[in-house]
Backbone as JSON Lines, residues from 0, in Angstrom:
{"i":0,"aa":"X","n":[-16.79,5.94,-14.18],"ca":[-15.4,5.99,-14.61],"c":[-14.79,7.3,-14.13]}
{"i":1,"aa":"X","n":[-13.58,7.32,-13.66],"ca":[-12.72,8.38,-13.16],"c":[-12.56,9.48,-14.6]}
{"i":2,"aa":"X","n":[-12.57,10.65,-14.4],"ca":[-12.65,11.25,-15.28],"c":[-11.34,11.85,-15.79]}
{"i":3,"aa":"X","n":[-10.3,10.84,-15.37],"ca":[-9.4,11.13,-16.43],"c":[-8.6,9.58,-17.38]}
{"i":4,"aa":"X","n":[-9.66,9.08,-16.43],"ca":[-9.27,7.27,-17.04],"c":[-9.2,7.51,-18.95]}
{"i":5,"aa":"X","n":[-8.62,6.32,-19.35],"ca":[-8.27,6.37,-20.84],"c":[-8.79,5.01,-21.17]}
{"i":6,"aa":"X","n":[-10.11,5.05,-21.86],"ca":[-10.27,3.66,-21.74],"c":[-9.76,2.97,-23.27]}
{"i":7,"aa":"X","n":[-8.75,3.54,-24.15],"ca":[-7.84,3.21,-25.02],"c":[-6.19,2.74,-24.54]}
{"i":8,"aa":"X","n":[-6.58,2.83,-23.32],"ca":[-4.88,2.67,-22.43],"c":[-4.75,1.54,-21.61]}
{"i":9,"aa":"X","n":[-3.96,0.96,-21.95],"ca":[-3.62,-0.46,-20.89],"c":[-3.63,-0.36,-19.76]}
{"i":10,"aa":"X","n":[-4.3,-0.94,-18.73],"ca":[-4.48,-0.73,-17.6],"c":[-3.37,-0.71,-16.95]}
{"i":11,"aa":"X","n":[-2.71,0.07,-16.1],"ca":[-1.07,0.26,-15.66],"c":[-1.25,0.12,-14.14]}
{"i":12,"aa":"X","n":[-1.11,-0.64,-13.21],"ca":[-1.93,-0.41,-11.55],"c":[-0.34,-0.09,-10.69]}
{"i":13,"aa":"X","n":[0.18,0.82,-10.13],"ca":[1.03,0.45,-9.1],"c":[0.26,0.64,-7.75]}
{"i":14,"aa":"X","n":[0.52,-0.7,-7.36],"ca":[0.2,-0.76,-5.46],"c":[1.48,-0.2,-4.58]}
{"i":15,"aa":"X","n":[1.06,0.18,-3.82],"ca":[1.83,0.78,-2.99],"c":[1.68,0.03,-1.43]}
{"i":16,"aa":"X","n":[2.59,-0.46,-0.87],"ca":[2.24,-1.21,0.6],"c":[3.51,-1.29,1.44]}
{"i":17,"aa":"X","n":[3.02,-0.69,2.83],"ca":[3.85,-0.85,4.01],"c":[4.55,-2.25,4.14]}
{"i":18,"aa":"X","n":[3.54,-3.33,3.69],"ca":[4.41,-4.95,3.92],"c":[4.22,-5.38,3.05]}
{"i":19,"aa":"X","n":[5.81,-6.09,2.65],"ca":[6.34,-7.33,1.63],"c":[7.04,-7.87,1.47]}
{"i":20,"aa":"X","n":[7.67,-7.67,3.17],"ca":[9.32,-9.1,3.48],"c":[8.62,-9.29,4.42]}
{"i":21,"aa":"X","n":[7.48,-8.87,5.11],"ca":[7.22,-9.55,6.32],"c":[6.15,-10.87,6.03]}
{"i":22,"aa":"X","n":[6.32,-11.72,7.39],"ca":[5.65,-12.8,7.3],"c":[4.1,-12.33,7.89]}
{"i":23,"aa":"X","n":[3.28,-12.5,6.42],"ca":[2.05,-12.2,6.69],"c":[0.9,-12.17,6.08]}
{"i":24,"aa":"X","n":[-0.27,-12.35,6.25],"ca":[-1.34,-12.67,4.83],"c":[-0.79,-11.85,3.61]}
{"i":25,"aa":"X","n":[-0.73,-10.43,4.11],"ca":[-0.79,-9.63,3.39],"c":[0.73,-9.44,2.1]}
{"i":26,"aa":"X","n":[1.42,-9.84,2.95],"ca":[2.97,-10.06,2.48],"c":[2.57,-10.57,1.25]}
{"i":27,"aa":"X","n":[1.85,-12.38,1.94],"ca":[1.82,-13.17,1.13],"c":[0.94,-13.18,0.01]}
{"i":28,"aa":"X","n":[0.14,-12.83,-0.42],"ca":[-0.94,-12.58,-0.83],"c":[0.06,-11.43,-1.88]}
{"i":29,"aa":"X","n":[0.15,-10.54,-1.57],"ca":[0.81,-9.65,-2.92],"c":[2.17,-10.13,-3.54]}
{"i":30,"aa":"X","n":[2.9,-10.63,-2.82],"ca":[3.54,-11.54,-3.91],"c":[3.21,-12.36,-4.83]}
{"i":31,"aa":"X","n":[1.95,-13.1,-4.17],"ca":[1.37,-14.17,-5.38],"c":[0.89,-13.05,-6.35]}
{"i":32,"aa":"X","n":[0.43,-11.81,-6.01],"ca":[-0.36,-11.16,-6.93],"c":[1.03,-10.52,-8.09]}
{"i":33,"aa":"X","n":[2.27,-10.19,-7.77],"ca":[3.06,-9.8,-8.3],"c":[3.4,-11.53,-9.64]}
{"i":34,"aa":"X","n":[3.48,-12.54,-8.91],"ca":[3.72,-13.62,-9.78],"c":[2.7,-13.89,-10.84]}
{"i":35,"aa":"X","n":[1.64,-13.79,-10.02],"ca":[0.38,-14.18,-11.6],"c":[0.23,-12.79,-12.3]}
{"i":36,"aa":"X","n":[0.95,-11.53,-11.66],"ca":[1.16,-10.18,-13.1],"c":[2.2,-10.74,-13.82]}
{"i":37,"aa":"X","n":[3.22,-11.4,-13.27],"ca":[4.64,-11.9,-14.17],"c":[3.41,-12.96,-15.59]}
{"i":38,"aa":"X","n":[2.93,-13.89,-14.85],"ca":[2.78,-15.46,-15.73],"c":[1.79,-14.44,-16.56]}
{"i":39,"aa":"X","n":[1.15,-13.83,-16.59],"ca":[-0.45,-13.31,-17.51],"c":[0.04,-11.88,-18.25]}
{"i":40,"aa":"X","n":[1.03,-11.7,-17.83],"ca":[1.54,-10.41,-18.52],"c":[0.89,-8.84,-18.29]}
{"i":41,"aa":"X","n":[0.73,-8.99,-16.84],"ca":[-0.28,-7.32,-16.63],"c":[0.81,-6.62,-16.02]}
{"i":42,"aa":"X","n":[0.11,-5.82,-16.05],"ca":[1.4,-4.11,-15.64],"c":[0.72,-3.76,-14.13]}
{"i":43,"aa":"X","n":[1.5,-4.49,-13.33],"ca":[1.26,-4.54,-12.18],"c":[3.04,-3.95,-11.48]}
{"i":44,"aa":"X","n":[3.08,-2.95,-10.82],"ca":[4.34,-2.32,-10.32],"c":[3.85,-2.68,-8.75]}
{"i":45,"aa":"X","n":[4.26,-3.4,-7.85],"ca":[4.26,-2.8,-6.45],"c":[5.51,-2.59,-5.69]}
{"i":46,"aa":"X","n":[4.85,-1.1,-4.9],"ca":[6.0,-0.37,-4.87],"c":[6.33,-0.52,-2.88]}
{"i":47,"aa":"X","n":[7.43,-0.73,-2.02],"ca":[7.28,-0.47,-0.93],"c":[8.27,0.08,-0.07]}
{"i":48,"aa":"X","n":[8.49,0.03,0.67],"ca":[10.0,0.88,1.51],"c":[9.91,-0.09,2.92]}
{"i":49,"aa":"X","n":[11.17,-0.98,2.8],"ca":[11.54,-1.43,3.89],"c":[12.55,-2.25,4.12]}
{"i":50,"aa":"X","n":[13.2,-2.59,5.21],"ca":[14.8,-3.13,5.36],"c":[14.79,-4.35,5.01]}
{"i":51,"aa":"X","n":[13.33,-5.46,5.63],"ca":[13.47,-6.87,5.54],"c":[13.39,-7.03,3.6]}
{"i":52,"aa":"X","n":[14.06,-8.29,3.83],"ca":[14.28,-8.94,2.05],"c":[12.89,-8.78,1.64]}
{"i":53,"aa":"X","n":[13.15,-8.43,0.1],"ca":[11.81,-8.46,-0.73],"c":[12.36,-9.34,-2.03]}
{"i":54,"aa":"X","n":[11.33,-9.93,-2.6],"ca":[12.16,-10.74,-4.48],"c":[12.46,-9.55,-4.9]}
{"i":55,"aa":"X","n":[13.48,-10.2,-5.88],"ca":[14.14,-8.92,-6.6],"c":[13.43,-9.61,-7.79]}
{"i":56,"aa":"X","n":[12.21,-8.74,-8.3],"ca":[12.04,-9.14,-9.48],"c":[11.21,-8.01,-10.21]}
{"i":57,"aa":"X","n":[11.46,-7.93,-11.64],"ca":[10.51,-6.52,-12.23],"c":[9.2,-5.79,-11.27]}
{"i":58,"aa":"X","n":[8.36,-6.69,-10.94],"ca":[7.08,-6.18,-10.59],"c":[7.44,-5.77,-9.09]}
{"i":59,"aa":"X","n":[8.28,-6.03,-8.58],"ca":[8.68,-5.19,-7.13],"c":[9.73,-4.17,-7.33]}
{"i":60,"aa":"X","n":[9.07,-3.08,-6.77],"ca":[10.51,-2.0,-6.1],"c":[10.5,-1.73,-4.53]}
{"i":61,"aa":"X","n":[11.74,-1.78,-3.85],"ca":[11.64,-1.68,-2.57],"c":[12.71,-0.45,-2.29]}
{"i":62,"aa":"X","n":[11.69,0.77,-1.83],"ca":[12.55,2.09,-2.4],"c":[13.33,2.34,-0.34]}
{"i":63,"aa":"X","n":[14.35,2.04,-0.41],"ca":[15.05,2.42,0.92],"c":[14.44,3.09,1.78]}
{"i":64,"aa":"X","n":[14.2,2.7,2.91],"ca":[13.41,3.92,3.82],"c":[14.64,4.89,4.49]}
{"i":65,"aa":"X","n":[13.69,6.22,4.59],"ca":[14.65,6.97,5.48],"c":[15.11,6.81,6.72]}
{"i":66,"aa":"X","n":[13.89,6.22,7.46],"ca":[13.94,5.86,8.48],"c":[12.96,4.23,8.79]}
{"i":67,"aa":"X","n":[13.59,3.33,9.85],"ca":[12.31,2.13,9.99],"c":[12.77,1.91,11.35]}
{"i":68,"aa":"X","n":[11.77,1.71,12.13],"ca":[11.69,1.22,12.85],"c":[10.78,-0.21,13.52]}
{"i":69,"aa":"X","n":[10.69,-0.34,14.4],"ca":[9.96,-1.87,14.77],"c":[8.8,-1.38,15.48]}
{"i":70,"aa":"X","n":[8.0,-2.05,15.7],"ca":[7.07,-1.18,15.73],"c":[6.14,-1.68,17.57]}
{"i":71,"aa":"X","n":[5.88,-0.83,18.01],"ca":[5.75,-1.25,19.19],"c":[4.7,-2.62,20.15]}
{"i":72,"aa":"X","n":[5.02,-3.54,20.35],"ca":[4.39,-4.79,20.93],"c":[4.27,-5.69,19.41]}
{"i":73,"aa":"X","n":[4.54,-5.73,18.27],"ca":[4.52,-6.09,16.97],"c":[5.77,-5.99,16.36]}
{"i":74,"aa":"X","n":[6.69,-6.67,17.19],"ca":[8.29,-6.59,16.82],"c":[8.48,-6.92,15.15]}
{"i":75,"aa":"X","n":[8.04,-7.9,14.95],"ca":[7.73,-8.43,13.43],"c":[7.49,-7.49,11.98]}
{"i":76,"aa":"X","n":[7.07,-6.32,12.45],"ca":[6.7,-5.35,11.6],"c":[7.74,-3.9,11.68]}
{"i":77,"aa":"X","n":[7.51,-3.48,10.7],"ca":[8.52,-2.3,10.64],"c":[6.85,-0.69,10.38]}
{"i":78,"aa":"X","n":[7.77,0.17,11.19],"ca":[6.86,1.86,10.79],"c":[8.09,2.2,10.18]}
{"i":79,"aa":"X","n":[8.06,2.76,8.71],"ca":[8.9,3.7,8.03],"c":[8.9,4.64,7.71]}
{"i":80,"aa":"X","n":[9.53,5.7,7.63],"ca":[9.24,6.89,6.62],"c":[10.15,6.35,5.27]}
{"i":81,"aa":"X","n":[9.32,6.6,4.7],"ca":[9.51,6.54,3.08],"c":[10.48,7.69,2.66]}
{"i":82,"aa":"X","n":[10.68,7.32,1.42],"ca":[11.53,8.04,0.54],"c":[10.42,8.67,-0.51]}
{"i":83,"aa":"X","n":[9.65,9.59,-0.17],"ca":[8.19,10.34,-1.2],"c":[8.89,10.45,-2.37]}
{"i":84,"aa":"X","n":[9.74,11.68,-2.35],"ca":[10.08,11.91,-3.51],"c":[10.53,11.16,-4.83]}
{"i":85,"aa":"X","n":[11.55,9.46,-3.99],"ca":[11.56,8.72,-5.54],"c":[10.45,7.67,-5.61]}
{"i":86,"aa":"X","n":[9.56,7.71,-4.52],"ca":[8.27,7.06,-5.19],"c":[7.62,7.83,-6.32]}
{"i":87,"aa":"X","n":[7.66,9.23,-5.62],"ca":[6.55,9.9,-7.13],"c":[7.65,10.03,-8.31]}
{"i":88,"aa":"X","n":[8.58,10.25,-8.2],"ca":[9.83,10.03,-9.2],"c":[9.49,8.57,-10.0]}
{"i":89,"aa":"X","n":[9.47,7.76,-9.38],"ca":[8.82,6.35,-10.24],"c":[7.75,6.17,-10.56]}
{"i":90,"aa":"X","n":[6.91,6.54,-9.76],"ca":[5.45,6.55,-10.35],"c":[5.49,7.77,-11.81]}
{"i":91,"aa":"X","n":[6.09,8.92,-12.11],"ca":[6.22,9.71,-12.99],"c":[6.64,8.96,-14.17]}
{"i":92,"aa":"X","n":[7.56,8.31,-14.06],"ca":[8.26,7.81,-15.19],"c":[7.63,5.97,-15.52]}
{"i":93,"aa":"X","n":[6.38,5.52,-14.37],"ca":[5.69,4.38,-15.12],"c":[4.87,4.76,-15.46]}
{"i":94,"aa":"X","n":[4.02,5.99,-15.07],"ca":[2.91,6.78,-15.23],"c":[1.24,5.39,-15.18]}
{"i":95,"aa":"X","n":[1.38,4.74,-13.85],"ca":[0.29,3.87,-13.68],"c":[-1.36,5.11,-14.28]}
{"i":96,"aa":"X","n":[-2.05,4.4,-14.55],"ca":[-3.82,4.28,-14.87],"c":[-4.57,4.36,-13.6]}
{"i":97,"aa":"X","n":[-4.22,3.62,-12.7],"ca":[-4.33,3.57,-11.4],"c":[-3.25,3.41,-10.28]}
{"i":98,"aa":"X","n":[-4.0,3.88,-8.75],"ca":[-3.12,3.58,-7.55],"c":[-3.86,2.9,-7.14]}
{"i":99,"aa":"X","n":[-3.46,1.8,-6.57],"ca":[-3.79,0.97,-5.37],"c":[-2.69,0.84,-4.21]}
{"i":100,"aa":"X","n":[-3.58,1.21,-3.24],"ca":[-3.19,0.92,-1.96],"c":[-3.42,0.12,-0.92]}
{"i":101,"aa":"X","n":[-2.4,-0.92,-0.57],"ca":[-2.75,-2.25,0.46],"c":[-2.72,-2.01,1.5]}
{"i":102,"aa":"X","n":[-1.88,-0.73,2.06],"ca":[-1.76,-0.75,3.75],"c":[-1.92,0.92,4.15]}
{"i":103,"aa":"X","n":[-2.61,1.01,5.41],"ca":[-2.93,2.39,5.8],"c":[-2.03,3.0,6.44]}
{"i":104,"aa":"X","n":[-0.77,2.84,5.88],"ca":[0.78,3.52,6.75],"c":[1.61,4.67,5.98]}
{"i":105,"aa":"X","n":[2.6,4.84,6.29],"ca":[3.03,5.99,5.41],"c":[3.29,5.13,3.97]}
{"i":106,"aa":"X","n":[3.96,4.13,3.58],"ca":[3.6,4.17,2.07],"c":[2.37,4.13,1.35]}
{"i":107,"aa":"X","n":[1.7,3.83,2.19],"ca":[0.06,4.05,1.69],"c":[-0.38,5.45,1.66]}
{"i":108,"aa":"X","n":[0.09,5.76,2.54],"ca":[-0.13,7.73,2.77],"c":[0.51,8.62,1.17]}
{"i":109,"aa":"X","n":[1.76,7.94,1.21],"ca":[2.54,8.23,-0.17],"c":[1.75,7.88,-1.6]}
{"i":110,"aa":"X","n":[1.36,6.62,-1.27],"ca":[0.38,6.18,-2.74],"c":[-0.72,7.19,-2.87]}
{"i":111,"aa":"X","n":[-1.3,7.44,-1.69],"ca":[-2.54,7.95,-2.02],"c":[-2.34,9.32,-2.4]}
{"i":112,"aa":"X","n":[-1.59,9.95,-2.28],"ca":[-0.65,11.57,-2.57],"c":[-0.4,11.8,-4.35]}
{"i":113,"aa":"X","n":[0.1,10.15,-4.76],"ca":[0.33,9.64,-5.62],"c":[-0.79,10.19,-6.72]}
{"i":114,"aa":"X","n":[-1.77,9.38,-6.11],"ca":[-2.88,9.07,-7.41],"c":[-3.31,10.36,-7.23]}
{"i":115,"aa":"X","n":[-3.46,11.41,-6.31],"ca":[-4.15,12.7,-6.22],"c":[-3.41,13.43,-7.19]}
{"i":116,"aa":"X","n":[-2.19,13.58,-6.82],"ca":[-1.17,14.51,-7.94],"c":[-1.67,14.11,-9.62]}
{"i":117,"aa":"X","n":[-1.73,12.72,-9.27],"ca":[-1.73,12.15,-10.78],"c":[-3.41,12.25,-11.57]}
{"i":118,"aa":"X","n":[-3.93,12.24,-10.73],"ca":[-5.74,12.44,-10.93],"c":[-6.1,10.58,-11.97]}
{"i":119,"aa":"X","n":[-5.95,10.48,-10.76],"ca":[-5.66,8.68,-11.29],"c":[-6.61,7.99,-10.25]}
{"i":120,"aa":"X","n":[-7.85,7.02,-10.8],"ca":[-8.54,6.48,-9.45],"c":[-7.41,5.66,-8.26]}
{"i":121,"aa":"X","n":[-8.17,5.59,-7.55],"ca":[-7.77,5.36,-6.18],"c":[-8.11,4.27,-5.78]}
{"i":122,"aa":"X","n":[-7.5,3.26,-5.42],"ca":[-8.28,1.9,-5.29],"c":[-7.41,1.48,-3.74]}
{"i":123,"aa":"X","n":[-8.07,0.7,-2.87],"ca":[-7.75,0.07,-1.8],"c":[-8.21,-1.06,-1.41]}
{"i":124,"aa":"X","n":[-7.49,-1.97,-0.77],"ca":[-7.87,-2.8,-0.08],"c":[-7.59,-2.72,1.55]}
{"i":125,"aa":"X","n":[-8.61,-3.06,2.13],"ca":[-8.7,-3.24,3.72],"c":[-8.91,-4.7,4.41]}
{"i":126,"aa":"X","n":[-7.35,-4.94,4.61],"ca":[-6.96,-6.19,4.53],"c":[-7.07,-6.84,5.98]}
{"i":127,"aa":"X","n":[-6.69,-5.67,7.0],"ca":[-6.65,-5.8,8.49],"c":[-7.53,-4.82,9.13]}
{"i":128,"aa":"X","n":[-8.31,-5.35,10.27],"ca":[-8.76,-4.83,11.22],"c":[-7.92,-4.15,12.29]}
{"i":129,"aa":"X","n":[-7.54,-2.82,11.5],"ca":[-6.47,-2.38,13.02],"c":[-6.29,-1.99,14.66]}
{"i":130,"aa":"X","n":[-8.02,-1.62,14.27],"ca":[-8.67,-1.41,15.61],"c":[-8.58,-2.77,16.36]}
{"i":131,"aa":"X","n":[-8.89,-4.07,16.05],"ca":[-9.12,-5.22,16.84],"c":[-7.75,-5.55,17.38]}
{"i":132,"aa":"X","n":[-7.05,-4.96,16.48],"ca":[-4.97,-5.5,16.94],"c":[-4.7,-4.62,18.11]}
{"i":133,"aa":"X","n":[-5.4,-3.27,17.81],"ca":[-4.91,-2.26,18.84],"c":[-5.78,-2.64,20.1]}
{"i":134,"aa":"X","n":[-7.08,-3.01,19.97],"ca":[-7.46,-3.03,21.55],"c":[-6.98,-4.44,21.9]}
{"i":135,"aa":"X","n":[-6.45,-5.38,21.34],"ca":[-5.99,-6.42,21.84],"c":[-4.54,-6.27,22.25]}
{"i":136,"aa":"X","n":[-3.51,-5.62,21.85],"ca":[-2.49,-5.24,21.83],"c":[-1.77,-4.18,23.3]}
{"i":137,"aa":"X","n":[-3.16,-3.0,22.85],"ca":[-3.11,-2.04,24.06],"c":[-4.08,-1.79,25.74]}
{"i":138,"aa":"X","n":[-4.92,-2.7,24.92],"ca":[-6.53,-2.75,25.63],"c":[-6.49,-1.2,26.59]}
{"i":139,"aa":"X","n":[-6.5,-0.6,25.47],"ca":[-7.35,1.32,25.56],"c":[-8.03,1.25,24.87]}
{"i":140,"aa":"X","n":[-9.42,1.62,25.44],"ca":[-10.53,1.84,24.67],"c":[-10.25,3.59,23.76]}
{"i":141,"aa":"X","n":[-9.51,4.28,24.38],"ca":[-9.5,5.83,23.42],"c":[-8.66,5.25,22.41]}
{"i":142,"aa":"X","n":[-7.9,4.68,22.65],"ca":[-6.53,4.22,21.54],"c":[-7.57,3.41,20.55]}
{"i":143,"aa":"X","n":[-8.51,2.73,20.81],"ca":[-9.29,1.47,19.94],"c":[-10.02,2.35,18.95]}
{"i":144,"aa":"X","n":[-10.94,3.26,19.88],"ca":[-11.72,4.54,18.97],"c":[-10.64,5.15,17.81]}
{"i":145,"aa":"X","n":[-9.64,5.84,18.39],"ca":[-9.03,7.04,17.42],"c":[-8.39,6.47,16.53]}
{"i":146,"aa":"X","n":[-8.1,4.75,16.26],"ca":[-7.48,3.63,15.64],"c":[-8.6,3.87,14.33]}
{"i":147,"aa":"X","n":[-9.47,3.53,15.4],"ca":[-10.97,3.3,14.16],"c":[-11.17,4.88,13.45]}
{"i":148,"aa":"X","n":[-11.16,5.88,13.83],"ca":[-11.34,6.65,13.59],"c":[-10.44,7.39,12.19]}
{"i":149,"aa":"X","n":[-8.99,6.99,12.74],"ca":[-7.72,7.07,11.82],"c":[-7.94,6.15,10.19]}
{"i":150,"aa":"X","n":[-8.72,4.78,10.57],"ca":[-8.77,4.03,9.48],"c":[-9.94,4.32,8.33]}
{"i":151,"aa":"X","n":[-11.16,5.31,9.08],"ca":[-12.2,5.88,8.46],"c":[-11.9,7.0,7.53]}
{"i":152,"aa":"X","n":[-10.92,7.92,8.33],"ca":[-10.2,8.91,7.37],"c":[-9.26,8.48,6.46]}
{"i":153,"aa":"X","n":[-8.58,7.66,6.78],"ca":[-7.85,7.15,5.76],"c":[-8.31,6.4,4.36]}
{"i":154,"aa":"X","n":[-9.4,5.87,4.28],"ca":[-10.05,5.18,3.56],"c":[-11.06,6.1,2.68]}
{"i":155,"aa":"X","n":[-11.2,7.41,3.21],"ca":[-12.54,8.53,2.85],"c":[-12.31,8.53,1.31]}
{"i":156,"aa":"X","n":[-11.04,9.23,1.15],"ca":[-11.28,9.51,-0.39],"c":[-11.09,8.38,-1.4]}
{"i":157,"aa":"X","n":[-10.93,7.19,-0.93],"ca":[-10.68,6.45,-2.2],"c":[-11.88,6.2,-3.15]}
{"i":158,"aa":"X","n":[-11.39,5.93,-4.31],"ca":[-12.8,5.62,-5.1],"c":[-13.76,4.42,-5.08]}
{"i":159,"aa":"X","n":[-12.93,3.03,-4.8],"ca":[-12.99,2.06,-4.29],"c":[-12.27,1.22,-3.22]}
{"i":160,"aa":"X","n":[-12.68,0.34,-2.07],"ca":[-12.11,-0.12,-1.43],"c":[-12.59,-1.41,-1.53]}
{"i":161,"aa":"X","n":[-11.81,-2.92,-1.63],"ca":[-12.12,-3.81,-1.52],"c":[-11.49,-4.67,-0.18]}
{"i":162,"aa":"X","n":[-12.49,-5.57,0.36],"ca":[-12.35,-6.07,1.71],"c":[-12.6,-7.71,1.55]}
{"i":163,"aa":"X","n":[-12.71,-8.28,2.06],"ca":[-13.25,-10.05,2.56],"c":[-14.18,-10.16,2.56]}
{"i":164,"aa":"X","n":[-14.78,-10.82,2.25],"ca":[-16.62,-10.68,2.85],"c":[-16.53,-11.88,3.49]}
């Protein structure tokens, strides 16, 4: 157990994820997860930053990005810079139990900043193989490595990561 967990405290989770208007497992997949927090009544917040439509409904916030762009050979997807400050501004005032993080981009970068400030476990999922997109995408083998390499560091400190088997 994380050593500042409360195990008298309702479990509070905000996810944090680069995609959730786009068309995509991952899209899709956390919306359903936002609907069965609605029907079962869990305190599920996910939080994200981006231009395409998201539901407007309690368990989503979609905090304006500063900047988005499209993202290169993957028109479909957006790279954003986030708005940090009113994520941790919201995360302050839901005060989640945990962070979870779905995507290894800057709002994921933001979540994980999140749970450190907050001394809150760290939870992830590794949903995509980014290395396999990038050497298929770029076919550079240095670009494929430092892909893989980027996704190893990114993943280091969490407490848990869950994947597909």
């Amino acid at each position: 157990m994380h050593p500042t967990a409360h195990t008298n405290r309702r479990t509070r989770v905000m996810l944090f994820t680069d995609t959730l208007g786009d068309v995509n497992g991952v899209s899709r997949f956390l919306n359903d997860a936002a609907s069965e927090a609605a029907r079962t009544r869990r305190d599920l917040l996910i939080v994200t930053s981006t231009r395409f439509k998201v539901d407007d409904r309690p368990q989503i916030v979609n905090v304006r990005p500063r900047v988005a762009i499209a993202m290169p050979r993957y028109e479909h997807l957006e790279v954003v810079w986030p708005r940090a400050s009113e994520m941790r501004r919201l995360a302050d005032e839901w005060k989640p139990t945990a962070i979870h993080v779905s995507t290894p981009g800057p709002v994921g970068l933001v979540g994980r900043s999140i749970a450190k400030r907050l001394r809150v476990p760290l939870l992830g999922t590794y949903h995509t193989d980014f290395p396999a997109y990038i050497k298929r995408l770029f076919e550079v083998d240095g670009l494929t490595l430092a892909t893989r390499e980027v996704m190893s560091r990114f993943y280091r400190p969490f407490d848990v990561v869950f994947t597909r088997s």
